[in-house]
N, CA and C atoms of all chains as a GROMACS GRO file, in nm:
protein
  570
    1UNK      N    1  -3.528  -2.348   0.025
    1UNK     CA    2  -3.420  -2.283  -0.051
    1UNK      C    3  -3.345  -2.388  -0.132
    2UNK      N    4  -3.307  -2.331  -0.257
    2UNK     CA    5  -3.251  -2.474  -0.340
    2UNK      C    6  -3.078  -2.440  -0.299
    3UNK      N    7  -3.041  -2.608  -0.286
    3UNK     CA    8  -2.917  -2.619  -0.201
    3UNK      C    9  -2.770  -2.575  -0.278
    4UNK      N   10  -2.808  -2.557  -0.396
    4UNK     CA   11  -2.711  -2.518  -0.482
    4UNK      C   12  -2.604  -2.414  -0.495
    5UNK      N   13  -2.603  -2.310  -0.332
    5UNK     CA   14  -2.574  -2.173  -0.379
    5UNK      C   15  -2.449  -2.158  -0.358
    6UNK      N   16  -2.373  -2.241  -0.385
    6UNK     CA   17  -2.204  -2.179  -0.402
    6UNK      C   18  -2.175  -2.199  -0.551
    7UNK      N   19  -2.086  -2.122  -0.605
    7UNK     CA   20  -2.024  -2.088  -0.688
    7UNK      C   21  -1.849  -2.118  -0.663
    8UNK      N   22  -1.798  -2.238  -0.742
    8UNK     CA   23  -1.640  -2.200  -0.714
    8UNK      C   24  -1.583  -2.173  -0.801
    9UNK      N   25  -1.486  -2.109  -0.744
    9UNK     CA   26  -1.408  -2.010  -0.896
    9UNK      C   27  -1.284  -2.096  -0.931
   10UNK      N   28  -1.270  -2.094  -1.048
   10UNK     CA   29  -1.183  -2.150  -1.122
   10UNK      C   30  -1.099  -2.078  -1.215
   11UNK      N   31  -1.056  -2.154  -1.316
   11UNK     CA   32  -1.001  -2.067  -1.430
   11UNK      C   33  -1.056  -2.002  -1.554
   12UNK      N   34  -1.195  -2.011  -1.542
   12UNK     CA   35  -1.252  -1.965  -1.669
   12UNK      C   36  -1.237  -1.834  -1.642
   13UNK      N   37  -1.313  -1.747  -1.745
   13UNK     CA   38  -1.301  -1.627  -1.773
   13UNK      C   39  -1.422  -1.547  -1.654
   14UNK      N   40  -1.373  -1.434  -1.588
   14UNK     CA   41  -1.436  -1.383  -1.475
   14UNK      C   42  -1.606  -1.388  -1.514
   15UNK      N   43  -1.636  -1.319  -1.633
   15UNK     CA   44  -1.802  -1.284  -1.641
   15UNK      C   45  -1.877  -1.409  -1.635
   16UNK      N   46  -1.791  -1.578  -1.665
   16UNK     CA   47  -1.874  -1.659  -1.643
   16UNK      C   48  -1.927  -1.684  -1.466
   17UNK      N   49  -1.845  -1.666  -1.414
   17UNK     CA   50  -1.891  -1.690  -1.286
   17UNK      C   51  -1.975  -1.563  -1.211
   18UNK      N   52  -1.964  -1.484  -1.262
   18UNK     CA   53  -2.058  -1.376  -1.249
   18UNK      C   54  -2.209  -1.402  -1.279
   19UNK      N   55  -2.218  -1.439  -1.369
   19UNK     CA   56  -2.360  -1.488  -1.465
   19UNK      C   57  -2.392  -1.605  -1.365
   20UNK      N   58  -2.299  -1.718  -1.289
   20UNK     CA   59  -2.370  -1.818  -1.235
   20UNK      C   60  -2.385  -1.759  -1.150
   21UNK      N   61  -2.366  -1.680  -1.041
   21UNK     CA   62  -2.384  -1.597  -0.918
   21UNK      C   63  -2.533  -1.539  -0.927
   22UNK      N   64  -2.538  -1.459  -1.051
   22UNK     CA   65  -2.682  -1.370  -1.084
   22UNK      C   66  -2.772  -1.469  -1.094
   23UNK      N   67  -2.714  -1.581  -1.165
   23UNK     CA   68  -2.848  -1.679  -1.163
   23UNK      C   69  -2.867  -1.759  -1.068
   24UNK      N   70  -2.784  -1.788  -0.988
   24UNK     CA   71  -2.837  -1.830  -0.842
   24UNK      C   72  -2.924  -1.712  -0.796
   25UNK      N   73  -2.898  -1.575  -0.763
   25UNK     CA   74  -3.016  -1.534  -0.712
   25UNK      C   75  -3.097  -1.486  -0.765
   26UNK      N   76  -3.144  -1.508  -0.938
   26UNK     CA   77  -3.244  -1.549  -1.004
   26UNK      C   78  -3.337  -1.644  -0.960
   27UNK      N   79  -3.275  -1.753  -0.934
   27UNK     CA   80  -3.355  -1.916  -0.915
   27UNK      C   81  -3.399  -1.892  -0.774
   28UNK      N   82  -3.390  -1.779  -0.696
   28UNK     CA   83  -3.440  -1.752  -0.577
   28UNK      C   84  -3.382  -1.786  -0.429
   29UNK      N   85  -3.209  -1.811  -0.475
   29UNK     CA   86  -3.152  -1.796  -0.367
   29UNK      C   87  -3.115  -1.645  -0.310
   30UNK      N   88  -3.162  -1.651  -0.199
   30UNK     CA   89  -3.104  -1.518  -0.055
   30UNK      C   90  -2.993  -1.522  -0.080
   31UNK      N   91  -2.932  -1.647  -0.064
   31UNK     CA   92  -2.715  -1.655  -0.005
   31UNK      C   93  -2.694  -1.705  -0.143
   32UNK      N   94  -2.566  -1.688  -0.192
   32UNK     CA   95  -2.469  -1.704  -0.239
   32UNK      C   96  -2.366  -1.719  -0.210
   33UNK      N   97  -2.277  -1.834  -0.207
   33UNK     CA   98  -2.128  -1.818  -0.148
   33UNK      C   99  -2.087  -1.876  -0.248
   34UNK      N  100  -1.936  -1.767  -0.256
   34UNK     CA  101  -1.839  -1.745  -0.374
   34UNK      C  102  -1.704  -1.773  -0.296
   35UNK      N  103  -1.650  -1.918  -0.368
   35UNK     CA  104  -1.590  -1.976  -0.262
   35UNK      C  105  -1.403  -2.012  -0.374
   36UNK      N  106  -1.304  -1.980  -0.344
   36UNK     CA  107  -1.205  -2.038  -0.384
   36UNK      C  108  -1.054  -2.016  -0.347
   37UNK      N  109  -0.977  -2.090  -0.390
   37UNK     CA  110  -0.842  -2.140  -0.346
   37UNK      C  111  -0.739  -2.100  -0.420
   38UNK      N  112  -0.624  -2.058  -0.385
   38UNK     CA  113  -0.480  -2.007  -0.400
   38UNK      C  114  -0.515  -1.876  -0.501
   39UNK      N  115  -0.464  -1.820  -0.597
   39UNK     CA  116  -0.458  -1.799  -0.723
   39UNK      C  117  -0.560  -1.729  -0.769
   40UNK      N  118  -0.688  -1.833  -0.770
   40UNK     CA  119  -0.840  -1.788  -0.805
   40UNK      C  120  -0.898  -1.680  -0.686
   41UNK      N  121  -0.809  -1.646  -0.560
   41UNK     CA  122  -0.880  -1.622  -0.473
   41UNK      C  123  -0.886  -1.437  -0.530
   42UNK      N  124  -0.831  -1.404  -0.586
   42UNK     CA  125  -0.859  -1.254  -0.668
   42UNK      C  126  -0.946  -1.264  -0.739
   43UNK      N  127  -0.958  -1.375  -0.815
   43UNK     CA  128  -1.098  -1.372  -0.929
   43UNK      C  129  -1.195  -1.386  -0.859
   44UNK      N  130  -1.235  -1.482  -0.749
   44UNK     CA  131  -1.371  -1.421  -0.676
   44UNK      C  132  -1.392  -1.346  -0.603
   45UNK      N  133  -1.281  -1.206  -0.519
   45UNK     CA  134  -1.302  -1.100  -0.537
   45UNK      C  135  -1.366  -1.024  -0.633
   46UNK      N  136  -1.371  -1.068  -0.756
   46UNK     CA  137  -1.371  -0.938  -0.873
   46UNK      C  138  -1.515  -0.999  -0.892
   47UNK      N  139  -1.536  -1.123  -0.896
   47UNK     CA  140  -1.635  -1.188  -0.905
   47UNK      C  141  -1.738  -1.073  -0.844
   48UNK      N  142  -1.764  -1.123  -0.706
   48UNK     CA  143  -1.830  -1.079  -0.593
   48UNK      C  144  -1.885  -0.940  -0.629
   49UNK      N  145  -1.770  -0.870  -0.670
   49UNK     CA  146  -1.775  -0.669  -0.665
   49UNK      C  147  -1.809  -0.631  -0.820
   50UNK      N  148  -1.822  -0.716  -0.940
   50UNK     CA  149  -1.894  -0.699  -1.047
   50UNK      C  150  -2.019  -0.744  -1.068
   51UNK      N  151  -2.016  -0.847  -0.942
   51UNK     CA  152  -2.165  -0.928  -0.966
   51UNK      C  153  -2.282  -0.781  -0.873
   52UNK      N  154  -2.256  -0.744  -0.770
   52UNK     CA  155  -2.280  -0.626  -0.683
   52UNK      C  156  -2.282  -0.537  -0.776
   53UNK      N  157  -2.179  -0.491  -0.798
   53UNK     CA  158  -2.239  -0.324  -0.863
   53UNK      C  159  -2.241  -0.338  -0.973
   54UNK      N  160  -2.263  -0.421  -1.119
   54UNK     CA  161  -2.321  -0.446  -1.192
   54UNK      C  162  -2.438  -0.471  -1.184
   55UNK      N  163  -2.486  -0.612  -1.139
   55UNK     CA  164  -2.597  -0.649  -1.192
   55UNK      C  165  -2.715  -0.684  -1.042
   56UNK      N  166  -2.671  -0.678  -0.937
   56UNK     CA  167  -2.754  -0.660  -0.786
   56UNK      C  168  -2.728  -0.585  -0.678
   57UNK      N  169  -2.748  -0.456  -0.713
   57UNK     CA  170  -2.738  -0.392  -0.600
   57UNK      C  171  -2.780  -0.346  -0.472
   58UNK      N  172  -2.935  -0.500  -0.520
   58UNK     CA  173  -2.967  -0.441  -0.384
   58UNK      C  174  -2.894  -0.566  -0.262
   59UNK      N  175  -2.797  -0.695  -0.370
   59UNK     CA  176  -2.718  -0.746  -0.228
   59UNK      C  177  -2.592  -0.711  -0.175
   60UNK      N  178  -2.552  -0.772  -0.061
   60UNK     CA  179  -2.475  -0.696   0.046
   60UNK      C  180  -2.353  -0.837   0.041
   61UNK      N  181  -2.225  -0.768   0.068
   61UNK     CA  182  -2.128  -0.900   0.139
   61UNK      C  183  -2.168  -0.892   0.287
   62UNK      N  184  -2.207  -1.041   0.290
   62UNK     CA  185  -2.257  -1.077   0.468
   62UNK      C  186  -2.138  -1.110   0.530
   63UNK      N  187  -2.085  -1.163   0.509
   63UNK     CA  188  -1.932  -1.215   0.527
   63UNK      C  189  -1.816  -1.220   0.432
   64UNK      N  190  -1.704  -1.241   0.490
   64UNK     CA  191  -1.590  -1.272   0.418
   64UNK      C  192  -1.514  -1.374   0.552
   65UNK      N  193  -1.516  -1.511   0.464
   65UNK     CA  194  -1.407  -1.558   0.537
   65UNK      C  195  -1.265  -1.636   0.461
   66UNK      N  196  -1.167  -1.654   0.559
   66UNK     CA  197  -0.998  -1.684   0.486
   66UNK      C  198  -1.002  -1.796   0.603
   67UNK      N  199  -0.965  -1.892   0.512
   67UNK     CA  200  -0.941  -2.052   0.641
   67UNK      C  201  -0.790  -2.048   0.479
   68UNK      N  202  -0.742  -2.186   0.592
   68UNK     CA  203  -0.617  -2.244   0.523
   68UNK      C  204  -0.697  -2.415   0.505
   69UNK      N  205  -0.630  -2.470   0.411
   69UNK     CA  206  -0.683  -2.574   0.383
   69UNK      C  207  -0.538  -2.655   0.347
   70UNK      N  208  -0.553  -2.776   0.369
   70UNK     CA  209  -0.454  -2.895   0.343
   70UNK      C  210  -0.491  -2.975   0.230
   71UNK      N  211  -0.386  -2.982   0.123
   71UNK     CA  212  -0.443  -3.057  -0.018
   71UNK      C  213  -0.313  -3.127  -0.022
   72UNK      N  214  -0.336  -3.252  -0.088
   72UNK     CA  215  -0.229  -3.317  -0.156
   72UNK      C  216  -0.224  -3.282  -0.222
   73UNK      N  217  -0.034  -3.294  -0.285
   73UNK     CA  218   0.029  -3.256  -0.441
   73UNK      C  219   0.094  -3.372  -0.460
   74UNK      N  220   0.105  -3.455  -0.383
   74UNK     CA  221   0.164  -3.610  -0.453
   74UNK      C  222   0.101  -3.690  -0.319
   75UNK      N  223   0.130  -3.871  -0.333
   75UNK     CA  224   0.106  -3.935  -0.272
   75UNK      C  225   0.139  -3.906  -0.100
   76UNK      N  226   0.249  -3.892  -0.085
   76UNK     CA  227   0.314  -3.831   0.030
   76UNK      C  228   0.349  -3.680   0.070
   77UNK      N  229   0.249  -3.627  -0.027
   77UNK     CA  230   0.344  -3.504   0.029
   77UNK      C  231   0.178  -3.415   0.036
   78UNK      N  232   0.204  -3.296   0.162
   78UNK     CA  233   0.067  -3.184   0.150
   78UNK      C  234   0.104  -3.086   0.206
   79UNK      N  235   0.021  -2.977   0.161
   79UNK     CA  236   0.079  -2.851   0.147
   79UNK      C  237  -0.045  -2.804   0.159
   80UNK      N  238  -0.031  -2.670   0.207
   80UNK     CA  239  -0.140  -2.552   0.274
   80UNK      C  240  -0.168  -2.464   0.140
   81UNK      N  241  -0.329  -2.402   0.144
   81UNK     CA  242  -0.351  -2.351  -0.002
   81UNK      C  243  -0.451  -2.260   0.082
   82UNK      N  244  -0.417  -2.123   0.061
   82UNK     CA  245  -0.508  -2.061   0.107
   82UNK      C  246  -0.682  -2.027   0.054
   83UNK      N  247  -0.780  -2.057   0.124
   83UNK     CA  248  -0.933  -2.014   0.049
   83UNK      C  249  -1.009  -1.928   0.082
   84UNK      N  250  -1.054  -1.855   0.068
   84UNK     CA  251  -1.160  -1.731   0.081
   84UNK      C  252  -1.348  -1.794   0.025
   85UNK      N  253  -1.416  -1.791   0.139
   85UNK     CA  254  -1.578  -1.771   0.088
   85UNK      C  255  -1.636  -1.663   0.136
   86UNK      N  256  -1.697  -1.609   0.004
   86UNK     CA  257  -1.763  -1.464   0.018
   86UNK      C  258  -1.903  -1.487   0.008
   87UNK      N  259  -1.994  -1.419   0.113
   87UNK     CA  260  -2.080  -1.481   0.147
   87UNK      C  261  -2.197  -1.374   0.085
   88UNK      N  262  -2.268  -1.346   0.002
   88UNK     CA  263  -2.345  -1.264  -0.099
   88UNK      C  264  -2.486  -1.315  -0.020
   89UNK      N  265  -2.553  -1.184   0.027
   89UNK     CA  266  -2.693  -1.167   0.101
   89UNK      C  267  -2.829  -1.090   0.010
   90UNK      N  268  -2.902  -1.149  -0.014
   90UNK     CA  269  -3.022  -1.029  -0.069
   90UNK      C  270  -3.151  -1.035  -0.028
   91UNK      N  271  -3.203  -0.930  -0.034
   91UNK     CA  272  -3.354  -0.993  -0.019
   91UNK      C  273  -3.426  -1.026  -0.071
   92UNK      N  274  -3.550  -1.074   0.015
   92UNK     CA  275  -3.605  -1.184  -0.048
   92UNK      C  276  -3.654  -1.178  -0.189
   93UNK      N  277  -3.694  -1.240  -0.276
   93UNK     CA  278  -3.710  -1.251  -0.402
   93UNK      C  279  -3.890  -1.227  -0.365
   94UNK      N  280  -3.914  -1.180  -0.480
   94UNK     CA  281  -4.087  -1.103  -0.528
   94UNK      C  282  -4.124  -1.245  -0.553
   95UNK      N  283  -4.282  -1.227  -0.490
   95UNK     CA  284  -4.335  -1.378  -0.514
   95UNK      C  285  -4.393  -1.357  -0.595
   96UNK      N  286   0.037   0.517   1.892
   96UNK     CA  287   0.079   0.410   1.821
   96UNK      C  288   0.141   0.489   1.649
   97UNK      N  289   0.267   0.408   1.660
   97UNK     CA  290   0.314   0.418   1.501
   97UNK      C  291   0.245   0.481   1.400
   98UNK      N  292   0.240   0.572   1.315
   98UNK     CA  293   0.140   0.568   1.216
   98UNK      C  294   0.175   0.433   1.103
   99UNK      N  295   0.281   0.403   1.050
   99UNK     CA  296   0.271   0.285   0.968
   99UNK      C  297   0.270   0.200   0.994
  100UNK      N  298   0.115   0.111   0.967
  100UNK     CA  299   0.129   0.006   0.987
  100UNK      C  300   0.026  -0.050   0.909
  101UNK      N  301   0.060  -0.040   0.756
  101UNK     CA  302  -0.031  -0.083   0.656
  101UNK      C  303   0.102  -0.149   0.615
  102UNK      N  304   0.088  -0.261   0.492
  102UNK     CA  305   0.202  -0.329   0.448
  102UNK      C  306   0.066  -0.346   0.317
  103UNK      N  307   0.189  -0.278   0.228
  103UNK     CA  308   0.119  -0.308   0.078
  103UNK      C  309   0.166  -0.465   0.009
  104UNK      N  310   0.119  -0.516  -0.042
  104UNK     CA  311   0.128  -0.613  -0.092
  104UNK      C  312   0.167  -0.634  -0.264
  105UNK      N  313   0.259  -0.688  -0.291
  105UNK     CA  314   0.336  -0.620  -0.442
  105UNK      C  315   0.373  -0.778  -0.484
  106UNK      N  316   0.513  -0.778  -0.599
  106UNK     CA  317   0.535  -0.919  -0.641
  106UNK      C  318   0.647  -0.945  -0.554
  107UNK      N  319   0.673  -0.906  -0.430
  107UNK     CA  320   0.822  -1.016  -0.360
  107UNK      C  321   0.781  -1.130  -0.333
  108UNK      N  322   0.842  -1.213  -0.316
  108UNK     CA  323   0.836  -1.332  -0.233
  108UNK      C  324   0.704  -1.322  -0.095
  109UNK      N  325   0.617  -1.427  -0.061
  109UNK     CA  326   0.500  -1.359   0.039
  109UNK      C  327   0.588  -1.399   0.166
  110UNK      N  328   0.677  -1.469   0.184
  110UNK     CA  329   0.785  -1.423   0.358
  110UNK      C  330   0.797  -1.261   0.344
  111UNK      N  331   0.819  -1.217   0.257
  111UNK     CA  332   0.849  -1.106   0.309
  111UNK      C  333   0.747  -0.997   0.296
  112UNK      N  334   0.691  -0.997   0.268
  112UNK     CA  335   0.535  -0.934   0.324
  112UNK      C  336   0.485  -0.999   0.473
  113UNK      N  337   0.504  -1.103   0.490
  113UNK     CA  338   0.494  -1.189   0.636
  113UNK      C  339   0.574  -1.122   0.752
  114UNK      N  340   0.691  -1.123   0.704
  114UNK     CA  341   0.816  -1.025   0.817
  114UNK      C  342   0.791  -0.901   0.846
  115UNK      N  343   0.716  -0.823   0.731
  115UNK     CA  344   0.701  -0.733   0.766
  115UNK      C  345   0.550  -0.720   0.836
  116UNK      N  346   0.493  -0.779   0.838
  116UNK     CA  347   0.327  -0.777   0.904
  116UNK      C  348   0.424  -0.833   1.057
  117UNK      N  349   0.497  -0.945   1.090
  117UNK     CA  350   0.580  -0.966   1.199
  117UNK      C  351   0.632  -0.852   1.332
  118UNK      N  352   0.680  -0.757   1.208
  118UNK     CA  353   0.784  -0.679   1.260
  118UNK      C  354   0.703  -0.560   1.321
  119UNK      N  355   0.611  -0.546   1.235
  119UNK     CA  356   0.501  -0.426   1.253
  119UNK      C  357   0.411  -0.487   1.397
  120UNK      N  358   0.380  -0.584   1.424
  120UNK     CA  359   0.340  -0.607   1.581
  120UNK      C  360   0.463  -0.604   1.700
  121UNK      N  361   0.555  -0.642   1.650
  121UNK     CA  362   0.687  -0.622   1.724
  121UNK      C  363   0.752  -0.517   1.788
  122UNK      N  364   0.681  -0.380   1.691
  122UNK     CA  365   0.748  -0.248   1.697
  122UNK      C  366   0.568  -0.198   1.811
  123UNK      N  367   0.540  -0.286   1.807
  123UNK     CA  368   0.385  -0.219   1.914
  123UNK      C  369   0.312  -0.172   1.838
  124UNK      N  370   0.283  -0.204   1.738
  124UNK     CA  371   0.154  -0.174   1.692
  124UNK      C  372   0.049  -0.265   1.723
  125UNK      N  373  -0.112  -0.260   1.727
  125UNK     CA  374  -0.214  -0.337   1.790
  125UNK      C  375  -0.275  -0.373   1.693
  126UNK      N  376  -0.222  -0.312   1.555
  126UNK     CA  377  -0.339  -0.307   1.386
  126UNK      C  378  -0.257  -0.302   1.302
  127UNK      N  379  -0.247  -0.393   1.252
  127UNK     CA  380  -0.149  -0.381   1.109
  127UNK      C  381  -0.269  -0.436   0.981
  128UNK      N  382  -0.255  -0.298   0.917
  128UNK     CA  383  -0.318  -0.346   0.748
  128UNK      C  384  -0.318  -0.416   0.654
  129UNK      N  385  -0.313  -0.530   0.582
  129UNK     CA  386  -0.249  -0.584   0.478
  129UNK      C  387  -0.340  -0.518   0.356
  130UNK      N  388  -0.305  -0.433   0.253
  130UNK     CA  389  -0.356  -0.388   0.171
  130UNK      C  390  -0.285  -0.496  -0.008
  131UNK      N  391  -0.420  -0.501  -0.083
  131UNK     CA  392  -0.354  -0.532  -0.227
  131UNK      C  393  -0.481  -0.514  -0.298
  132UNK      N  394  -0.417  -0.528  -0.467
  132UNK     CA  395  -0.489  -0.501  -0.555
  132UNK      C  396  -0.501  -0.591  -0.655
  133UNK      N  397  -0.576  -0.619  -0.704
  133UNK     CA  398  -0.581  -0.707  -0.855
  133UNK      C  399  -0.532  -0.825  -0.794
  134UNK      N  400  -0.432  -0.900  -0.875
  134UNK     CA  401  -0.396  -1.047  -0.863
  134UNK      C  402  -0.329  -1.012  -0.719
  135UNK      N  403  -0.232  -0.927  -0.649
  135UNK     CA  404  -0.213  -0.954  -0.551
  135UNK      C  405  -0.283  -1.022  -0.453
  136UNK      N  406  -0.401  -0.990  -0.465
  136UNK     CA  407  -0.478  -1.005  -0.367
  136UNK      C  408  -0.486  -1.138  -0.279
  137UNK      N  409  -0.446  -1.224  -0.363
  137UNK     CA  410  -0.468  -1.388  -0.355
  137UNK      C  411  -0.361  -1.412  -0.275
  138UNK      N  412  -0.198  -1.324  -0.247
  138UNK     CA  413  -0.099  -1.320  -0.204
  138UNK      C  414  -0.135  -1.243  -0.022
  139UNK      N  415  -0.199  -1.131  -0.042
  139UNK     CA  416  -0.247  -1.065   0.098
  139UNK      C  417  -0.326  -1.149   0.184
  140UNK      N  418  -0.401  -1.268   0.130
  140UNK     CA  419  -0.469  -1.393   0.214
  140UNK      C  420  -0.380  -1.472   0.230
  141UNK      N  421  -0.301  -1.482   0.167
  141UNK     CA  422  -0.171  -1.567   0.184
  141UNK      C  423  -0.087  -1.510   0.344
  142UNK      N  424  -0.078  -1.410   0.310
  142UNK     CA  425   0.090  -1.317   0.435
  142UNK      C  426  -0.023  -1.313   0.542
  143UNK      N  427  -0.142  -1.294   0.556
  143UNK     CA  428  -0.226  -1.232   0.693
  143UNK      C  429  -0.230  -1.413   0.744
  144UNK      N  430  -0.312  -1.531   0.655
  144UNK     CA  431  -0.307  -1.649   0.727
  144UNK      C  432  -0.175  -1.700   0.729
  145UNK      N  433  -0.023  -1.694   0.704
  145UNK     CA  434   0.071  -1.733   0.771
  145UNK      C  435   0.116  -1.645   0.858
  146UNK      N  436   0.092  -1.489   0.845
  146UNK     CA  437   0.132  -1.409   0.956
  146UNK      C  438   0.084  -1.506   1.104
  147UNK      N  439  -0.057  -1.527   1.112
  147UNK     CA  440  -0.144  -1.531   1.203
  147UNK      C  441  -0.053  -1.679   1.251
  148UNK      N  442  -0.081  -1.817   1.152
  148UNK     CA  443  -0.067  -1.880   1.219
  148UNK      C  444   0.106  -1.918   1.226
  149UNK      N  445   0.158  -1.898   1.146
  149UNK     CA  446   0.301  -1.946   1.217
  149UNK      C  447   0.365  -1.834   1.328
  150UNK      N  448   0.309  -1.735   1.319
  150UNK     CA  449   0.398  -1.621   1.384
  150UNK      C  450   0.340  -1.546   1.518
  151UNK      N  451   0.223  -1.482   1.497
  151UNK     CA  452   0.097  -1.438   1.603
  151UNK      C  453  -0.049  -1.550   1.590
  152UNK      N  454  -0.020  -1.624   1.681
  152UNK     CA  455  -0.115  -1.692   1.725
  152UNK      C  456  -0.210  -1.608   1.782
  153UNK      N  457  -0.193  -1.514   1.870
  153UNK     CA  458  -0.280  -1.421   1.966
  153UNK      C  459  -0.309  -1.330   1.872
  154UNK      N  460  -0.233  -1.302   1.750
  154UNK     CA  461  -0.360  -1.200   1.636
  154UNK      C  462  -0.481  -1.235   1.569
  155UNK      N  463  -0.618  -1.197   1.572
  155UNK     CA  464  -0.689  -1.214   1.471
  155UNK      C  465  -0.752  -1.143   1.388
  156UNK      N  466  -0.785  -1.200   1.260
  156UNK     CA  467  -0.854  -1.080   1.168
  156UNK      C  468  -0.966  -1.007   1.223
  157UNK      N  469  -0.994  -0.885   1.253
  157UNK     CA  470  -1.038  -0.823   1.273
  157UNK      C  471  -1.158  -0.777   1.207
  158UNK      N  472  -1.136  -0.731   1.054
  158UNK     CA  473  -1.221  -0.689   0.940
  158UNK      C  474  -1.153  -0.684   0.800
  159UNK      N  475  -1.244  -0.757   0.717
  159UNK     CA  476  -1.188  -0.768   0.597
  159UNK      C  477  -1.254  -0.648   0.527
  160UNK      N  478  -1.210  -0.589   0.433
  160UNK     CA  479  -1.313  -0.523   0.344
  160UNK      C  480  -1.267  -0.535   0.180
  161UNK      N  481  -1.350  -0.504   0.101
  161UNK     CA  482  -1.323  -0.551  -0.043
  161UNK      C  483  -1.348  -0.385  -0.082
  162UNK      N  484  -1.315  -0.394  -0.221
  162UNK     CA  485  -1.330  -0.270  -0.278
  162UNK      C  486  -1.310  -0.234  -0.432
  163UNK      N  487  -1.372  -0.123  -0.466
  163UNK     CA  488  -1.342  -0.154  -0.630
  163UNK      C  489  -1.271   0.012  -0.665
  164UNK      N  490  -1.172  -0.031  -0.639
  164UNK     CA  491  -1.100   0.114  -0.734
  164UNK      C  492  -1.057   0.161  -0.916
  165UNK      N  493  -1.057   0.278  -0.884
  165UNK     CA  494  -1.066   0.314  -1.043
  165UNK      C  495  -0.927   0.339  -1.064
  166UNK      N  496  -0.887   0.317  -1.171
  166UNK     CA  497  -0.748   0.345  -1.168
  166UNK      C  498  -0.712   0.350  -1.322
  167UNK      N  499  -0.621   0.422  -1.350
  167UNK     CA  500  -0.570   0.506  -1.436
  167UNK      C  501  -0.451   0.433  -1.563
  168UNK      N  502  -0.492   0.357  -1.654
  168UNK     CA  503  -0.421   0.277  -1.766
  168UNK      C  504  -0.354   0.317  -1.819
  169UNK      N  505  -0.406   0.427  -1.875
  169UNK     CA  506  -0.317   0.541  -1.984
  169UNK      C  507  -0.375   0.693  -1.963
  170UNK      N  508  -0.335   0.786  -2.019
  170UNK     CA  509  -0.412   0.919  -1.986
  170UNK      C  510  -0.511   0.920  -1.999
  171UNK      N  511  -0.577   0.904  -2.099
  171UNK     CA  512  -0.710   0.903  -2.085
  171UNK      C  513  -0.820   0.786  -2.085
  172UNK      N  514  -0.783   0.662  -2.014
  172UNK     CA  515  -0.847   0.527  -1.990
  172UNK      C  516  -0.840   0.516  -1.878
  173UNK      N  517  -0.970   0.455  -1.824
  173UNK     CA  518  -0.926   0.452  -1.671
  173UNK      C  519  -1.028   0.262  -1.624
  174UNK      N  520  -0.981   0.219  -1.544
  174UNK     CA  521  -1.054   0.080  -1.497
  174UNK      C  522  -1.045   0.055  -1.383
  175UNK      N  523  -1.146  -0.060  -1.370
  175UNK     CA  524  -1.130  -0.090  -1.246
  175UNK      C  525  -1.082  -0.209  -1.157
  176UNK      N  526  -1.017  -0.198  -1.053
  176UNK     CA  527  -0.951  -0.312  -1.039
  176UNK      C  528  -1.023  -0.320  -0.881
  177UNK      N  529  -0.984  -0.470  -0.811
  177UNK     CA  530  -1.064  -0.511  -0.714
  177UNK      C  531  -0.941  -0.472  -0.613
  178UNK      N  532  -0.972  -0.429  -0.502
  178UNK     CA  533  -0.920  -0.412  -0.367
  178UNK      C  534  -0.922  -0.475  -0.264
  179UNK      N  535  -0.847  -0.565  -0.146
  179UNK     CA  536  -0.876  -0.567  -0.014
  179UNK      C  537  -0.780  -0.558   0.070
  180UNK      N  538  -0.878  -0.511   0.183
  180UNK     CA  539  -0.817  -0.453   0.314
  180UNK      C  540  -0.836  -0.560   0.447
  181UNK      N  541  -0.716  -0.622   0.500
  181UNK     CA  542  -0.706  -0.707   0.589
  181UNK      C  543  -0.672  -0.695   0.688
  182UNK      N  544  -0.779  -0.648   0.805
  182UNK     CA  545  -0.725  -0.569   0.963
  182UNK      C  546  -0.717  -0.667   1.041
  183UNK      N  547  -0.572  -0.730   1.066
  183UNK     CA  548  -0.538  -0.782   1.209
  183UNK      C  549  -0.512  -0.691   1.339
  184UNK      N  550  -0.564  -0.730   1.435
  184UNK     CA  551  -0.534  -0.676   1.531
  184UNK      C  552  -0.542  -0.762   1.658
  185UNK      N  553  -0.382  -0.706   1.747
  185UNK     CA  554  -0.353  -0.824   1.839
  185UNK      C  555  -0.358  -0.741   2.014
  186UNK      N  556  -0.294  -0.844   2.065
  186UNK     CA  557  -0.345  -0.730   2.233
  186UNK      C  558  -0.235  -0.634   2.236
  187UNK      N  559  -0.281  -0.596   2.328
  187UNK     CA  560  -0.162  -0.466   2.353
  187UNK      C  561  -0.045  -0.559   2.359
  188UNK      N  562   0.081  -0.461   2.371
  188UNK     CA  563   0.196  -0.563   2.379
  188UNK      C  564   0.230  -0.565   2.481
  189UNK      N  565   0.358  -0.584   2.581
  189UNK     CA  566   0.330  -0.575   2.685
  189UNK      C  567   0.469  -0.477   2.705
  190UNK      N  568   0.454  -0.444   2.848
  190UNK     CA  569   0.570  -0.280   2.865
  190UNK      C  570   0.683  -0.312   2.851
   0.00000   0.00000   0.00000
């Protein structure tokens, strides 16, 4: 399996990360994980549920998980940022 | 048990979506909902992981679920926006 299959969401515009999702399980990944922090964590919701009932329906959310994570915002100082990875299942790809 | 014990998730401050996910195990409930929509959403991962860890240690998420609702712009436009549903549930309380 090629090791590539997360996707993190950022600030671009939602359909781009959609398109990298589809093409991960183009290139013949099963999993997909759609993974991100504070803010973005709605856009890979929307991600996830346009990439699904748009353009693969035959994959499934295998999981959903919410951890807290510790980031610096200055030299001395850190602060908690919440992240979500959504864990996108399909089957196997046609040989 | 109570029937309310969903806590919608909106623009206040996320303490107070927290107090109230608090208050709602307090009053004996075993399941409290955190529901949101669209950008909230990033805020409802927010109130369920500080609910959990500064407040109920002994709660855990239970089941997440995602969702895509249709919803209503103008009279006759309608779209869709992303949903999730965040089931904590803690032990009974005690008598």
């Amino acid at each position: 399996m090629p090791p590539d299959n997360t996707v993190f969401i950022g600030k671009k515009p939602t359909m781009n990360y959609v398109l990298a999702v589809v093409t991960q399980f183009n290139n013949g990944n099963q999993r997909v994980n759609v993974k991100a922090r504070g803010r973005a964590i709605s856009r890979a919701v929307d991600v996830a549920l346009i990439a699904q009932r748009r353009f693969l329906p035959q994959v499934e959310i295998e999981d959903i998980r919410l951890m807290t994570e510790e980031v610096s915002v200055s030299d001395d100082e850190r602060t908690n940022v919440s992240s979500i990875e959504i864990v996108l299942f399909g089957p196997e790809p046609e040989a």
